[in-house]
C-alpha positions in Angstrom: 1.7 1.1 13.8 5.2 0.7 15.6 5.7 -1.1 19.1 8.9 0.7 19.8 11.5 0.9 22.7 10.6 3.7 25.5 12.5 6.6 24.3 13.2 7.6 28.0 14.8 4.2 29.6 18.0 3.0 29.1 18.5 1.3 25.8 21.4 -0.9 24.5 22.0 -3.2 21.8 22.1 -6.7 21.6 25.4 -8.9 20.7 23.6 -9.6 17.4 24.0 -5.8 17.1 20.2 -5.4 17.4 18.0 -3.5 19.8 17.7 -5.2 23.3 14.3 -5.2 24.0 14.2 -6.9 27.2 16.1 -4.4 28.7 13.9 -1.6 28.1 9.8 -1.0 28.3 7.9 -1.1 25.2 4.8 0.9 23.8 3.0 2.5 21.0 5.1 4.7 19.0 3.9 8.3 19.5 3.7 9.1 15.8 1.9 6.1 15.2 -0.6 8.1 17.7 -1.4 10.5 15.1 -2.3 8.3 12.5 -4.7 6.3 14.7 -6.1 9.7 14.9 -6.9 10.5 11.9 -7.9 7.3 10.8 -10.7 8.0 13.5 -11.8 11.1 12.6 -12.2 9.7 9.1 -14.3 6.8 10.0 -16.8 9.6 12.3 -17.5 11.4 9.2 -18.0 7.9 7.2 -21.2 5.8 7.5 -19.4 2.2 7.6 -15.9 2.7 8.4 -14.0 0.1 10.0 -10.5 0.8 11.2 -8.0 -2.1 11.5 -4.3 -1.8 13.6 -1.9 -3.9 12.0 1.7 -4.3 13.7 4.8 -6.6 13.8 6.7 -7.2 16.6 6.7 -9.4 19.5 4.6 -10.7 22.2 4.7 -6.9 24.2 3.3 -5.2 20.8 0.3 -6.8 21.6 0.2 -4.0 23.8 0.2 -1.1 21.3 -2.3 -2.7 19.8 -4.9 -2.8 22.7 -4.0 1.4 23.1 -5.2 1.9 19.7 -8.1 -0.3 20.5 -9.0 1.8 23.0 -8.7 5.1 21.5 -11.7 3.9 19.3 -10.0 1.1 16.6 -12.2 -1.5 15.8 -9.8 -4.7 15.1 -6.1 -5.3 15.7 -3.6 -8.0 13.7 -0.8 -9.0 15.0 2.2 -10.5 13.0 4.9 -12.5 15.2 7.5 -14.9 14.2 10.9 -15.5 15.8 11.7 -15.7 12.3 11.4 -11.8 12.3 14.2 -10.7 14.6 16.3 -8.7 13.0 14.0 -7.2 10.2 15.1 -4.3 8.3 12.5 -1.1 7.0 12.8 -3.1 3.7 11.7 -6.5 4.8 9.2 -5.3 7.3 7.4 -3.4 4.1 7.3 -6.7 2.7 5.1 -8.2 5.9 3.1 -5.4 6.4 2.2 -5.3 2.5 1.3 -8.9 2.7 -0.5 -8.7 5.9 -2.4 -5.6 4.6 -3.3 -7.9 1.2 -4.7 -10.1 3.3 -7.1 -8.0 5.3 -8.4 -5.9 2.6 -8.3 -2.1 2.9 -9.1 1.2 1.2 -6.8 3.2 3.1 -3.7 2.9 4.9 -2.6 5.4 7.3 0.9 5.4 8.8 3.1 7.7 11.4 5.6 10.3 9.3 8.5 8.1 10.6 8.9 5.8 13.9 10.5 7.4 17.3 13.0 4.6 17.5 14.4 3.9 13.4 13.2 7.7 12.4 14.0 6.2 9.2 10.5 7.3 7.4 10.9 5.3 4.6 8.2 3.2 5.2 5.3 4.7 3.9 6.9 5.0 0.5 7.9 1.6 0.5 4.3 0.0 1.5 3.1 2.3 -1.2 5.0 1.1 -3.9 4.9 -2.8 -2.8 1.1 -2.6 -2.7 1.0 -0.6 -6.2 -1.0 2.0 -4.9 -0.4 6.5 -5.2 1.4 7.6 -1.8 0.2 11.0 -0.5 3.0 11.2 2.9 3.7 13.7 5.4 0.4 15.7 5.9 -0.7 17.8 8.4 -4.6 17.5 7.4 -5.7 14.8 6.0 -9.7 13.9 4.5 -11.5 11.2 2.5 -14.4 12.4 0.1 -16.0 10.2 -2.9 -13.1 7.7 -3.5 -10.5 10.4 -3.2 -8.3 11.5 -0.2 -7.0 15.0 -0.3 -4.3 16.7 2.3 -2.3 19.2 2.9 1.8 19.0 3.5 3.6 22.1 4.9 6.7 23.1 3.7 9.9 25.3 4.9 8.8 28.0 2.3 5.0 26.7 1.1 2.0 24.2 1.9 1.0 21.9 -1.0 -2.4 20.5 -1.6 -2.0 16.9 -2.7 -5.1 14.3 -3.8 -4.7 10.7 -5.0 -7.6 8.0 -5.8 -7.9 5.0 -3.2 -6.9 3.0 -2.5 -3.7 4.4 -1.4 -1.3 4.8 1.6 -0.5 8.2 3.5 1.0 9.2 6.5 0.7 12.2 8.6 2.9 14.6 10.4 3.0 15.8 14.1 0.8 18.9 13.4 -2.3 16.7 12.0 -3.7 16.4 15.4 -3.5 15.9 19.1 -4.2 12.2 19.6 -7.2 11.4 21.7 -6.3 10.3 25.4 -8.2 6.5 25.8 -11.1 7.1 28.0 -12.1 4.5 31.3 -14.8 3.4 28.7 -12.6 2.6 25.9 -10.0 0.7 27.9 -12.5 -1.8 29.2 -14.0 -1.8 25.3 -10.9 -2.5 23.9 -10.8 -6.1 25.8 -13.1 -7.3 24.0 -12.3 -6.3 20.7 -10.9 -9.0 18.2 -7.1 -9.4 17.5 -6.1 -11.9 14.9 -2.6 -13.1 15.1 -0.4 -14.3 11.8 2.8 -15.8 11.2 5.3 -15.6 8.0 3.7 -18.7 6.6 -0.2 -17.4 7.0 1.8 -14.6 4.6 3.1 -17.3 2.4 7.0 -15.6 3.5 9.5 -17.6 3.8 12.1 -17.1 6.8 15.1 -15.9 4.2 13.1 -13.5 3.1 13.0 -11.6 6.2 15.1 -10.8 9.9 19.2 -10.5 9.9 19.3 -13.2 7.0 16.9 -11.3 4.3 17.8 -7.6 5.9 19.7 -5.5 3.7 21.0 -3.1 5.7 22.5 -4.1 9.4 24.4 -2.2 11.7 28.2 -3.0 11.4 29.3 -1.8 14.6 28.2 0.2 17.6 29.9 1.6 21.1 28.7 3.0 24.4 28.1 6.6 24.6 30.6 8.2 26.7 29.8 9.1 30.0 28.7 12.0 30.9 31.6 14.5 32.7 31.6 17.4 34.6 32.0 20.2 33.1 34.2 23.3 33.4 33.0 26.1 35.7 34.4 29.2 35.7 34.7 31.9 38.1 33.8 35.1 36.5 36.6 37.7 38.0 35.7 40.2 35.2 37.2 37.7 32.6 34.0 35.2 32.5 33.3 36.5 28.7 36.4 36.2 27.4 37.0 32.7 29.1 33.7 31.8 27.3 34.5 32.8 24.0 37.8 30.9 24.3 35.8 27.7 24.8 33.1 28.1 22.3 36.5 28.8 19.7 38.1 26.0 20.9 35.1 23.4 20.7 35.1 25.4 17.0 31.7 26.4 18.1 31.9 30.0 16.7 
């Protein structure tokens, strides 16, 4: 799970032409909600489930974590390490594989893609660093006898997809309303364990990862222009035509 900038506040980018995160509020990315989800639903129909949140970020996404805590999580790990800044989809595939290693799992549910990098590459890349089948971008997901089975909806057809755990998947918007946290949860979640790691409890060294070992950067970036005021017209009988004129002109129509 993501911690990702607040969609809604004002964000900018750093002079290392990086996200600015102290100018902006933090929290859980909302895709990532879904996948907590249905990682929850999975463990109620399982008889010794345990679910674990794993994120990388800094301090703040400690945050994200304790909301998936209290939606019903079990266990959180948090990777941070100056070291990290800058991190690419690539590299951070590499720390989450690692950290994931290091846990243990049978399954690994992710978000279809995150609300700030929208990227969605990185299920495929977990996948293929951990060496396991990836089943991505379902809209119902289940586990049964070593096997999890889902279904991913198409423009013109739905596909029924299966693979043998472990594995990784990630689900879409339309697998579930997340669960709001309850009173009870919040004050549950508290007390719940969160294990934090560094790049050398991953045995990573600092090259391997942030602006140094990211390969892809952003090469340049500008303000958005402000916003004007637009044209308003006073319809005299010729309001259409004038309308038409500008949609042609703006190559609209």
């Amino acid at each position: 799970m993501k911690y990702v900038p607040d969609a809604t506040g004002d964000r900018h980018f750093a002079d290392d032409l990086t996200v600015d995160r102290e100018d902006v509020d933090g929290l859980l990315s909302e895709l990532d909600e879904y996948a907590v989800e249905q990682a929850l639903q999975i463990a109620e129909e399982a008889d010794d489930a345990e679910i674990t949140v794993l994120t990388v970020g800094p301090e703040d996404a400690k945050d994200a974590l304790r909301k998936a805590l209290s939606m019903g999580a079990d266990k959180g790990i948090h990777v941070e390490d100056d070291d990290l800044h800058g991190t690419d989809a690539i590299g951070t595939s590499l720390v989450l594989a690692k950290a994931i290693e290091k846990a243990g799992y049978d399954l690994v549910i992710t978000g279809m893609a995150s609300t700030d990098g929208s990227m969605g590459i990185l299920p495929a890349l977990l996948a293929e660093r951990l060496g396991v089948p990836q089943v991505t971008l379902l809209s119902e997901v289940s586990v049964e006898d070593g096997t999890v089975k889902g279904r991913r909806d198409g423009d013109a057809a739905s596909e029924q997809l299966q693979a043998s755990l472990p594995a990784v998947v990630s689900v879409t918007d339309l697998s579930g309303e997340a669960r709001y946290p309850s009173f009870k949860g919040i004050m549950a979640a508290k007390k719940k364990p969160v294990q934090s790691w560094d790049l050398s409890d991953l045995d990573l060294e600092a090259d391997e990862v942030g602006l140094e070992g990211a390969w892809t950067k952003v090469e340049s970036a500008a303000e958005r222009p402000a916003r004007t005021a637009g044209t308003i017209v006073n319809d005299e009988g010729e309001g259409a035509k004038q309308l038409a004129e500008f949609l042609a002109g703006q190559k609209f129509i």
